[in-house]
N, CA, C and O atoms as a CHARMM CRD file, in Angstrom:
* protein
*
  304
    1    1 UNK  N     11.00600 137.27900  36.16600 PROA 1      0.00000
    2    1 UNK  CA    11.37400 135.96100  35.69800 PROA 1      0.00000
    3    1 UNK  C     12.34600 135.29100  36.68100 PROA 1      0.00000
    4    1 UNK  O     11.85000 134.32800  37.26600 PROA 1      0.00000
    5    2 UNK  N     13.35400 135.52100  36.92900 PROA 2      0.00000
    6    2 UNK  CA    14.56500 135.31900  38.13400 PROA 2      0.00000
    7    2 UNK  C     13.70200 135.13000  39.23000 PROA 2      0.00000
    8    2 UNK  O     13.92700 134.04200  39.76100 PROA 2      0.00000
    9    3 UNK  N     12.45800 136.01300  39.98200 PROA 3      0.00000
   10    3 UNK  CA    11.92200 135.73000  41.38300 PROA 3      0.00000
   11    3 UNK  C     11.22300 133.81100  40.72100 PROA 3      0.00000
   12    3 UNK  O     11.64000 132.76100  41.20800 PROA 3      0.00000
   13    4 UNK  N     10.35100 133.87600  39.79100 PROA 4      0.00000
   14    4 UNK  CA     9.89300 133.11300  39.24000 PROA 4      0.00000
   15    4 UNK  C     10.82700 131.46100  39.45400 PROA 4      0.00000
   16    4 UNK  O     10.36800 130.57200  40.17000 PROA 4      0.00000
   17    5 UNK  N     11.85100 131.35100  38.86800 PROA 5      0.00000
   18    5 UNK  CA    12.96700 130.63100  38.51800 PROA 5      0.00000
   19    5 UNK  C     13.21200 130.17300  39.71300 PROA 5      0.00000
   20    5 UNK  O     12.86600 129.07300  40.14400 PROA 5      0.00000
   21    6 UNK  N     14.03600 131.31000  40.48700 PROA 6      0.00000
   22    6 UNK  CA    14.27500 131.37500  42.23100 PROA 6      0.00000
   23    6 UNK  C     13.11900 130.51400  43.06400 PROA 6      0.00000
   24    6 UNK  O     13.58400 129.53500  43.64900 PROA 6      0.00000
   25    7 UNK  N     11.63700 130.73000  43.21500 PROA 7      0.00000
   26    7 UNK  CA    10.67500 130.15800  43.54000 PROA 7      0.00000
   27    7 UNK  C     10.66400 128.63500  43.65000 PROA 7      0.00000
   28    7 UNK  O     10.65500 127.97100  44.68600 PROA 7      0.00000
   29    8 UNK  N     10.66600 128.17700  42.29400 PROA 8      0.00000
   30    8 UNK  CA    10.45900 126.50500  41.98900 PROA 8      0.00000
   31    8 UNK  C     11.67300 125.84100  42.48800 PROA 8      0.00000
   32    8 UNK  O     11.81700 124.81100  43.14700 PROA 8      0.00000
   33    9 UNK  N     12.70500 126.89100  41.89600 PROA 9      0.00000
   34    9 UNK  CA    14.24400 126.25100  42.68600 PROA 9      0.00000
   35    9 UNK  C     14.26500 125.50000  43.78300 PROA 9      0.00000
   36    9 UNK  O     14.41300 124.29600  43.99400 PROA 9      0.00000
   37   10 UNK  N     14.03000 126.74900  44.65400 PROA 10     0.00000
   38   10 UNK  CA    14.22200 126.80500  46.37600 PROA 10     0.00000
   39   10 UNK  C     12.93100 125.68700  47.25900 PROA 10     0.00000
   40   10 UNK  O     12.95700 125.34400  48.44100 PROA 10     0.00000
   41   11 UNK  N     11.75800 125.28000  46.06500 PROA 11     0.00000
   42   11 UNK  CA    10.79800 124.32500  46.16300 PROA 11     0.00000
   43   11 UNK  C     11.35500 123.11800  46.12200 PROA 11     0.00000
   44   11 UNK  O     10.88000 122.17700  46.75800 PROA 11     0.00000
   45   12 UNK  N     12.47600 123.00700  45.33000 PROA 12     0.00000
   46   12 UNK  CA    12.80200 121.52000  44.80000 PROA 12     0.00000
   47   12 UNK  C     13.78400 121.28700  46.12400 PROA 12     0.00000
   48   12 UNK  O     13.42700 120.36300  46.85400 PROA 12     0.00000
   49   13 UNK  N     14.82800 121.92500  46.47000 PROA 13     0.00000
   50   13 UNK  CA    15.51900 121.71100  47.22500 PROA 13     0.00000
   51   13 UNK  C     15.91500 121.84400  49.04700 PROA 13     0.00000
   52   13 UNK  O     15.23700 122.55300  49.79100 PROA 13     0.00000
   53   14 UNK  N     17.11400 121.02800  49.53100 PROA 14     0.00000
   54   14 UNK  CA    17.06500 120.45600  51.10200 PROA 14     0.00000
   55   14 UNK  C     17.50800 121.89200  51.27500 PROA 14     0.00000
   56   14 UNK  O     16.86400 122.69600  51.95000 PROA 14     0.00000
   57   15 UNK  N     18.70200 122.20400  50.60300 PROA 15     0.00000
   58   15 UNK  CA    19.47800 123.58100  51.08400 PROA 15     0.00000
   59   15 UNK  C     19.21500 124.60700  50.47800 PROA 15     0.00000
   60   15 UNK  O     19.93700 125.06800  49.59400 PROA 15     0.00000
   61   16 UNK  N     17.86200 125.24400  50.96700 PROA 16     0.00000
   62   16 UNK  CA    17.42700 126.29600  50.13100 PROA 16     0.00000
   63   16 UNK  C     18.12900 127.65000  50.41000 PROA 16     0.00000
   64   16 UNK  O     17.67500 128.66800  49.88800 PROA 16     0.00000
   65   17 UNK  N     19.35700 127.70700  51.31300 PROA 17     0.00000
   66   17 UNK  CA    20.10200 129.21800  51.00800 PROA 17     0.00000
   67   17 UNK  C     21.10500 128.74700  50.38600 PROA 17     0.00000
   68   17 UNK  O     22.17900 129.31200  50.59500 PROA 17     0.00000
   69   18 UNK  N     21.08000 127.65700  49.49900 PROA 18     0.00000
   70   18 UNK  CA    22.43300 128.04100  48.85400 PROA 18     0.00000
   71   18 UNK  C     22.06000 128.32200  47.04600 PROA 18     0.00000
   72   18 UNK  O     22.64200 128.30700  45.96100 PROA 18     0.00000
   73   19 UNK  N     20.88000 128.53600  47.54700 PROA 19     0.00000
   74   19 UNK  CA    20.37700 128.38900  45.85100 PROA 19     0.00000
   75   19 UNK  C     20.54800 129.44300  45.49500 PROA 19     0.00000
   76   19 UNK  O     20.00800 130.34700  46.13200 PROA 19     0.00000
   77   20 UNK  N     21.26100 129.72000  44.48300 PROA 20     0.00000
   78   20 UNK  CA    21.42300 131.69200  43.66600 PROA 20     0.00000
   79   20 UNK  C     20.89100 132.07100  42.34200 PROA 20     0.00000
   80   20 UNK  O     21.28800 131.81800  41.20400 PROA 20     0.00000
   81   21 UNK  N     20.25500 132.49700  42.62700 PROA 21     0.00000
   82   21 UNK  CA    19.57100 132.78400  40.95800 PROA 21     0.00000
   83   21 UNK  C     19.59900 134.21900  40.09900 PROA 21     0.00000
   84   21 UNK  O     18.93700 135.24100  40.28000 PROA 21     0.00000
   85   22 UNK  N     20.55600 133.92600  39.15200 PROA 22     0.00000
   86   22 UNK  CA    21.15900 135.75200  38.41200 PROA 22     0.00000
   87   22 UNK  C     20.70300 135.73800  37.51800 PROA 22     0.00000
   88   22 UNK  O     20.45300 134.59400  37.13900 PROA 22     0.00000
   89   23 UNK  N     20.32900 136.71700  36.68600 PROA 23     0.00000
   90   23 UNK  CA    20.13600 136.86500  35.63700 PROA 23     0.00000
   91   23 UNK  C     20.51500 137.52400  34.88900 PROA 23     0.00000
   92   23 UNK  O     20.93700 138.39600  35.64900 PROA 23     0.00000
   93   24 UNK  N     20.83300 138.01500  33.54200 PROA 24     0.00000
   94   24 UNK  CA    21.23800 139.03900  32.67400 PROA 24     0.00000
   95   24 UNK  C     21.00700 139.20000  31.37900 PROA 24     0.00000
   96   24 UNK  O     20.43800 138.26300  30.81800 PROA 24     0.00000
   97   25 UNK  N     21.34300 140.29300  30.64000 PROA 25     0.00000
   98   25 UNK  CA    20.42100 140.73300  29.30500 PROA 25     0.00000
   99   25 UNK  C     21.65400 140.58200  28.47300 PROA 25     0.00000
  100   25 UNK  O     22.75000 141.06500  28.75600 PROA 25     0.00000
  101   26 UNK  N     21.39500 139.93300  27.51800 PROA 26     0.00000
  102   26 UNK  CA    22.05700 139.84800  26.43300 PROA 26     0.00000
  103   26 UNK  C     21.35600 140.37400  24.85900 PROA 26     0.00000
  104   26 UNK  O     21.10400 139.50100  24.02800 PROA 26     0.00000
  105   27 UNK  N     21.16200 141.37900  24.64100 PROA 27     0.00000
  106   27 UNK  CA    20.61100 142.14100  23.41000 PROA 27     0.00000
  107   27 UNK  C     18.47600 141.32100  23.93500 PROA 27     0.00000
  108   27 UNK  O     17.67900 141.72800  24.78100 PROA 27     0.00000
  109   28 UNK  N     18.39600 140.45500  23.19600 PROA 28     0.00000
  110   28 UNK  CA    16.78000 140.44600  23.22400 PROA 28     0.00000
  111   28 UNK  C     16.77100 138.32200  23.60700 PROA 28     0.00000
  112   28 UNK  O     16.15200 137.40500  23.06800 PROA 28     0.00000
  113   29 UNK  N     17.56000 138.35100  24.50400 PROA 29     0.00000
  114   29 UNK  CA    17.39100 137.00500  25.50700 PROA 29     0.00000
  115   29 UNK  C     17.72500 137.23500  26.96600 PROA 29     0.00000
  116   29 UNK  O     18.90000 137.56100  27.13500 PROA 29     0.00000
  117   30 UNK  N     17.17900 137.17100  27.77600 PROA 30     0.00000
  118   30 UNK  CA    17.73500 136.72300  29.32300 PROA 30     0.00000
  119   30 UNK  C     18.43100 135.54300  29.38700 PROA 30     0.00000
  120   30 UNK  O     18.18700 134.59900  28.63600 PROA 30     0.00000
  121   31 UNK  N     19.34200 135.53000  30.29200 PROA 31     0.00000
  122   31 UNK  CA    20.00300 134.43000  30.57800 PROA 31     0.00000
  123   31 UNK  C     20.15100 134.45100  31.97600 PROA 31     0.00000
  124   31 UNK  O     21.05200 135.05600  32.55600 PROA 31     0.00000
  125   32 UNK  N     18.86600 133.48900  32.76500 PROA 32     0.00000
  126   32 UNK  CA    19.00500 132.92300  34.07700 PROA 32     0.00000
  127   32 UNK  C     20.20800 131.63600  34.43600 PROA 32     0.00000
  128   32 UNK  O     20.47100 130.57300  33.87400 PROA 32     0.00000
  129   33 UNK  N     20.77600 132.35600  35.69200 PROA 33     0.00000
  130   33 UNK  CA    21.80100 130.66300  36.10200 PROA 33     0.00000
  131   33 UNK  C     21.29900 130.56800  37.15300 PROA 33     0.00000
  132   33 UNK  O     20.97800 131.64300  37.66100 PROA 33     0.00000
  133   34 UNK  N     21.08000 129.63200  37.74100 PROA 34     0.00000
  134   34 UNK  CA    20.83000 128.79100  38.74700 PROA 34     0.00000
  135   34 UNK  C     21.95200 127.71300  39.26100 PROA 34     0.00000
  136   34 UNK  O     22.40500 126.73600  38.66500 PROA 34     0.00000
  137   35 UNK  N     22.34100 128.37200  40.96500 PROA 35     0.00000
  138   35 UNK  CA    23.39800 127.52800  41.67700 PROA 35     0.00000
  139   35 UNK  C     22.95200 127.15400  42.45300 PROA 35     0.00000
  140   35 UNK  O     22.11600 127.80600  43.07800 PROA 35     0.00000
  141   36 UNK  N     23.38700 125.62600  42.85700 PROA 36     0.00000
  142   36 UNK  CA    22.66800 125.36200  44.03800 PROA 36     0.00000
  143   36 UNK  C     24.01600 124.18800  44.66400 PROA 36     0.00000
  144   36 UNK  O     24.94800 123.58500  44.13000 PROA 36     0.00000
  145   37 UNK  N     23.41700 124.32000  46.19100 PROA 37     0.00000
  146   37 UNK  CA    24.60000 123.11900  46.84000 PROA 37     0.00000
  147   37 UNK  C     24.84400 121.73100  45.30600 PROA 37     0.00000
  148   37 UNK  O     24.08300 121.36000  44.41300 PROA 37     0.00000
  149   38 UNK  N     25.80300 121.47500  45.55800 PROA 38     0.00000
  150   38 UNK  CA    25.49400 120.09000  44.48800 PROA 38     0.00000
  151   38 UNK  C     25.54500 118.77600  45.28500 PROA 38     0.00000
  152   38 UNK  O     26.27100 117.82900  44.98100 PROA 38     0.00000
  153   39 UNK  N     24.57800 118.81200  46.49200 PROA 39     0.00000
  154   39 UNK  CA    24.03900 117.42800  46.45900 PROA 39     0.00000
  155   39 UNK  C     22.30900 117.93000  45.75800 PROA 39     0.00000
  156   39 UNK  O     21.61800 117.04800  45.24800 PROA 39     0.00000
  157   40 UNK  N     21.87900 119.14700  45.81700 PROA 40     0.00000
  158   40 UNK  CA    20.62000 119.45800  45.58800 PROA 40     0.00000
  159   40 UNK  C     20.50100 119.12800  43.80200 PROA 40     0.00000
  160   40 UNK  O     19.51400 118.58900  43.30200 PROA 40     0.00000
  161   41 UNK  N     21.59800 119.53300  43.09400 PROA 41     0.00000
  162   41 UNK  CA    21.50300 119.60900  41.60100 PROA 41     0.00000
  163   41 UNK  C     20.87800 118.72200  41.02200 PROA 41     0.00000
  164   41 UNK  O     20.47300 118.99700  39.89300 PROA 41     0.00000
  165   42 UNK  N     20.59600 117.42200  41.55800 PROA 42     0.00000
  166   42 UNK  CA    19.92300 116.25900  41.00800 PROA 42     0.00000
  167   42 UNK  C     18.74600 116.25500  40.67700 PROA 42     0.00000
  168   42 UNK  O     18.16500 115.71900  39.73300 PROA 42     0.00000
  169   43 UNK  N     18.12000 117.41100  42.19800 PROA 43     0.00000
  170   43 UNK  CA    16.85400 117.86000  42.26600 PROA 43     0.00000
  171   43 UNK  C     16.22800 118.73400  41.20200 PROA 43     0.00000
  172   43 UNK  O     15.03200 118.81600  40.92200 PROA 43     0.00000
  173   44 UNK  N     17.39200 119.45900  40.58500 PROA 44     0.00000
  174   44 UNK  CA    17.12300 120.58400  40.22300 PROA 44     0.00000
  175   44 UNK  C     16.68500 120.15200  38.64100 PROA 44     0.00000
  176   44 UNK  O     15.66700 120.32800  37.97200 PROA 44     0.00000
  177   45 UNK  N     17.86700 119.55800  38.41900 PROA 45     0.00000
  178   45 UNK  CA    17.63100 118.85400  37.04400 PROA 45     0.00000
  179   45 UNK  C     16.53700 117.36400  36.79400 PROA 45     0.00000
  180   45 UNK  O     15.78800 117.14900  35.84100 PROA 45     0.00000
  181   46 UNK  N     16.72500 116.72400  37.70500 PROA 46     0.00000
  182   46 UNK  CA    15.42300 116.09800  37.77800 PROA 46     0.00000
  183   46 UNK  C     15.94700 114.53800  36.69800 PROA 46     0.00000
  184   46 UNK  O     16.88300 114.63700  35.90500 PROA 46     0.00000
  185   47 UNK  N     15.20500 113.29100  36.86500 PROA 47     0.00000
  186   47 UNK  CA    15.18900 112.41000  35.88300 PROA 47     0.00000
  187   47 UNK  C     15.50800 112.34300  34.75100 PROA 47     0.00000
  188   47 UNK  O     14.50900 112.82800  34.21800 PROA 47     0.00000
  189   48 UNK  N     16.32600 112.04100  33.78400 PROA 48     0.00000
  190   48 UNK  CA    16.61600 112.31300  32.73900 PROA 48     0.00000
  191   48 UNK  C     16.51800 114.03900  32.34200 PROA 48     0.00000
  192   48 UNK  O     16.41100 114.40800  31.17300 PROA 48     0.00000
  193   49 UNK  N     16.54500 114.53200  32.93800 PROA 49     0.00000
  194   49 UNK  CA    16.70600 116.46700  33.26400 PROA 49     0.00000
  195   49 UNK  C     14.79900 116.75200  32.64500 PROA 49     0.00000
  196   49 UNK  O     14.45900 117.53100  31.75400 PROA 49     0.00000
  197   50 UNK  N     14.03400 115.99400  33.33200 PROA 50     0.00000
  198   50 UNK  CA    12.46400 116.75200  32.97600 PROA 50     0.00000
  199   50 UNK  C     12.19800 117.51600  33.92600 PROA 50     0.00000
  200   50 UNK  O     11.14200 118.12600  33.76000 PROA 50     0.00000
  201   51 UNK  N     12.99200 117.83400  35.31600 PROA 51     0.00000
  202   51 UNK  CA    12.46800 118.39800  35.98500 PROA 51     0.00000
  203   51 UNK  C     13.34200 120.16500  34.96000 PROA 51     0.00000
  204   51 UNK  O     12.73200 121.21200  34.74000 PROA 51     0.00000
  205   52 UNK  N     14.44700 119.93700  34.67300 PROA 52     0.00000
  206   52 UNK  CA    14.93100 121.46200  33.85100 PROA 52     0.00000
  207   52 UNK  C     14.21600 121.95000  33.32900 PROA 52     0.00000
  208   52 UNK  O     13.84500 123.11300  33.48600 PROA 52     0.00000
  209   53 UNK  N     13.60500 120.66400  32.08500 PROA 53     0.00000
  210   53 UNK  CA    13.30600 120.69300  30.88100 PROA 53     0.00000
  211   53 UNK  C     11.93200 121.69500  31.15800 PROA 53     0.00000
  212   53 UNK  O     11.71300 122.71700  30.50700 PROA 53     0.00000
  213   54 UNK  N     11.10100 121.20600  32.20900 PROA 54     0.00000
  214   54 UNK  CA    10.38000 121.73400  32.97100 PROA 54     0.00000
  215   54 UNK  C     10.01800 123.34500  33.28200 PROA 54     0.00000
  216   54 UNK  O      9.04200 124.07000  33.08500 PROA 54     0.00000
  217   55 UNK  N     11.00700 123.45800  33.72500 PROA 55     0.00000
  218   55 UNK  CA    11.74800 124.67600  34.68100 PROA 55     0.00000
  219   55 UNK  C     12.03200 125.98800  33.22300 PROA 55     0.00000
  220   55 UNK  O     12.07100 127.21800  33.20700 PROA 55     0.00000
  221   56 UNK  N     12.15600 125.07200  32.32100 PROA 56     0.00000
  222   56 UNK  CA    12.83200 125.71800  30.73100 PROA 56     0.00000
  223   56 UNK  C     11.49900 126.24500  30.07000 PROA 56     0.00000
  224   56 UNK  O     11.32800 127.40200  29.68700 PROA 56     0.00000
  225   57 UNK  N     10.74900 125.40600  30.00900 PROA 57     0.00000
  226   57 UNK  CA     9.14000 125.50900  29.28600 PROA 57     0.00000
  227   57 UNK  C      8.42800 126.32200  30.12400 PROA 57     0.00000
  228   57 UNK  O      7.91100 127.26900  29.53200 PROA 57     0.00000
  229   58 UNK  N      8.19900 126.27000  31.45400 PROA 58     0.00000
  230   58 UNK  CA     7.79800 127.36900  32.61800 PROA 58     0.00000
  231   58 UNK  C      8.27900 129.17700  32.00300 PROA 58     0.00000
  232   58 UNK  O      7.61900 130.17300  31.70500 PROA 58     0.00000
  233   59 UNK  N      9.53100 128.89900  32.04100 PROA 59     0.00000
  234   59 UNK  CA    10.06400 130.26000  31.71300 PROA 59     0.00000
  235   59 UNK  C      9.95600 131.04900  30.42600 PROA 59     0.00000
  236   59 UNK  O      9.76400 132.26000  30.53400 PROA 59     0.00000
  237   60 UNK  N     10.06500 130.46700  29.11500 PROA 60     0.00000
  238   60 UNK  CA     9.66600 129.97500  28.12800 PROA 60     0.00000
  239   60 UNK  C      8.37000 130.71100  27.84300 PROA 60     0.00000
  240   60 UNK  O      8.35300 131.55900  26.95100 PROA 60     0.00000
  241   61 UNK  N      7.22200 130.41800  28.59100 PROA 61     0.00000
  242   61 UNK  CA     5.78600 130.39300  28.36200 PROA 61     0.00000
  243   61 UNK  C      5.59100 131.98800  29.51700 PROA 61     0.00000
  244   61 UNK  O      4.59600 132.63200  29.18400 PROA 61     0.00000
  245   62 UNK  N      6.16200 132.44700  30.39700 PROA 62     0.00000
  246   62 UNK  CA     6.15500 133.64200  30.61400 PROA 62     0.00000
  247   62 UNK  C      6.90000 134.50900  30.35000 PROA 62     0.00000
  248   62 UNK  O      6.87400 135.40700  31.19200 PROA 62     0.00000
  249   63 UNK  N      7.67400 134.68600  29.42900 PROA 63     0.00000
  250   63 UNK  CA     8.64600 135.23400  28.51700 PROA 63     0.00000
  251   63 UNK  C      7.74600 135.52600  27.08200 PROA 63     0.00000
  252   63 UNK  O      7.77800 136.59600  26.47400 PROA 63     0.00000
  253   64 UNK  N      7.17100 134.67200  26.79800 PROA 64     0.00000
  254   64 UNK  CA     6.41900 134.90800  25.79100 PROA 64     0.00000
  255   64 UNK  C      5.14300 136.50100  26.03800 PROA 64     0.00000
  256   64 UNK  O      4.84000 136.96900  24.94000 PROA 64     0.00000
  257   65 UNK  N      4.64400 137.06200  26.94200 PROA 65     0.00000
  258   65 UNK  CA     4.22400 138.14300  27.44100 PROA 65     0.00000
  259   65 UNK  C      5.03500 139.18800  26.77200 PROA 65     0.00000
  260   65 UNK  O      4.48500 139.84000  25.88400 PROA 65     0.00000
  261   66 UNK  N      6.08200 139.39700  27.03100 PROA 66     0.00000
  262   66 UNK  CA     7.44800 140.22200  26.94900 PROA 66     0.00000
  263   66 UNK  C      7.80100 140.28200  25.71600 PROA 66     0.00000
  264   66 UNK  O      7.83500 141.33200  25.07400 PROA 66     0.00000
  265   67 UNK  N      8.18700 138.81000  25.13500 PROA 67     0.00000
  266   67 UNK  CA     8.25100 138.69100  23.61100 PROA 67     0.00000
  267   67 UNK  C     10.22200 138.81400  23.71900 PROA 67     0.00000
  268   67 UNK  O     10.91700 139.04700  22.73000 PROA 67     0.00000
  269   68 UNK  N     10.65300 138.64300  24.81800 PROA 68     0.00000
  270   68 UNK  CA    12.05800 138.00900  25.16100 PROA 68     0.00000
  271   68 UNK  C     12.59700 136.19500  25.16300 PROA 68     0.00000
  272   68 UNK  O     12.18300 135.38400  25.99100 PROA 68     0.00000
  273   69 UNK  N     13.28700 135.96600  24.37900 PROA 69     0.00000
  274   69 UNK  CA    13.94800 134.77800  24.32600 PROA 69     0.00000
  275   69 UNK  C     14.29300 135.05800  25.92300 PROA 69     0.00000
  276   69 UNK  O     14.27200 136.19700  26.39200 PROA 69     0.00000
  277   70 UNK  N     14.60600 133.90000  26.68600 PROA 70     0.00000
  278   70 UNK  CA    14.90800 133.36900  28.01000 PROA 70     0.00000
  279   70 UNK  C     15.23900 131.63300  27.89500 PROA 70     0.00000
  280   70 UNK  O     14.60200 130.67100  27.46500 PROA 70     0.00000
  281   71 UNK  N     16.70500 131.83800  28.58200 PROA 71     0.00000
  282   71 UNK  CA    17.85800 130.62800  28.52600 PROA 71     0.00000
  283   71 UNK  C     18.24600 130.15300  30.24700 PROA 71     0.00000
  284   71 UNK  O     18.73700 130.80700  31.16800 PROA 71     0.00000
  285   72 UNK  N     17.84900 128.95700  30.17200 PROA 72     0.00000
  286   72 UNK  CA    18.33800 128.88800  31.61400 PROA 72     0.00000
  287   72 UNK  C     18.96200 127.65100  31.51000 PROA 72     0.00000
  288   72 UNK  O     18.56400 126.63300  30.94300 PROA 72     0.00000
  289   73 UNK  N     20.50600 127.96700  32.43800 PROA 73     0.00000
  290   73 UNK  CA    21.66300 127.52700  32.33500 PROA 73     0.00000
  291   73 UNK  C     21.22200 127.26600  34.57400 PROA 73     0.00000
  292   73 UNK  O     20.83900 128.02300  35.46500 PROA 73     0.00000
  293   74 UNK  N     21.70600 125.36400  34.45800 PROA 74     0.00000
  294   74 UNK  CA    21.89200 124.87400  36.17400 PROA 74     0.00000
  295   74 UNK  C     23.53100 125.19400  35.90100 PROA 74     0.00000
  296   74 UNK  O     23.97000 124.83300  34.80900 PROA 74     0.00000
  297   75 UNK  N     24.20200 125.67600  36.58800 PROA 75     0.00000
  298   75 UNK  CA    25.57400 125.96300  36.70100 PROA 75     0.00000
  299   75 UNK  C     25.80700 124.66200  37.74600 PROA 75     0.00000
  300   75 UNK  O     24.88800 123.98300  38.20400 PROA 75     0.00000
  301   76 UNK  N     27.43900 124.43800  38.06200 PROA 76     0.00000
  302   76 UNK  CA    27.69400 123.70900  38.53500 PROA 76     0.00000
  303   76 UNK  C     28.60600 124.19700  39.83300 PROA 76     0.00000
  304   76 UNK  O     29.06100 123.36300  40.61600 PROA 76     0.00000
């Protein structure tokens, strides 16, 4: 899920080494963060945030396989 996340990230954006993507288990959810330079964050989040919202439903829909809740947090 994280390579996944990491992928589209590093697609959207100018400064693709500054993008970091962690993840961690919290009982039966993942919780991906995603950092990136913040002139890129605009990218990341997108128009009224559909590009997240996006990025959220993506993860969402391959999580469902697993049968894990998955939360993704753009850090700042």
């Amino acid at each position: 899920m994280e390579k996944l996340v990491k992928t589209i990230a590093t697609a959207l954006v100018d400064n693709k080494e500054a993008v970091e993507v962690t993840s961690r288990q919290d009982k039966h959810t993942v919780i991906i963060e995603i950092k990136a330079d913040s002139k890129d964050l605009g990218k990341i989040i997108g128009k009224e945030g559909k590009i997240a919202k996006a990025i959220r439903t993506i993860t969402k829909a391959a999580a469902i396989k697993s049968g894990e809740k998955v939360v993704v947090d753009i850090l700042q």
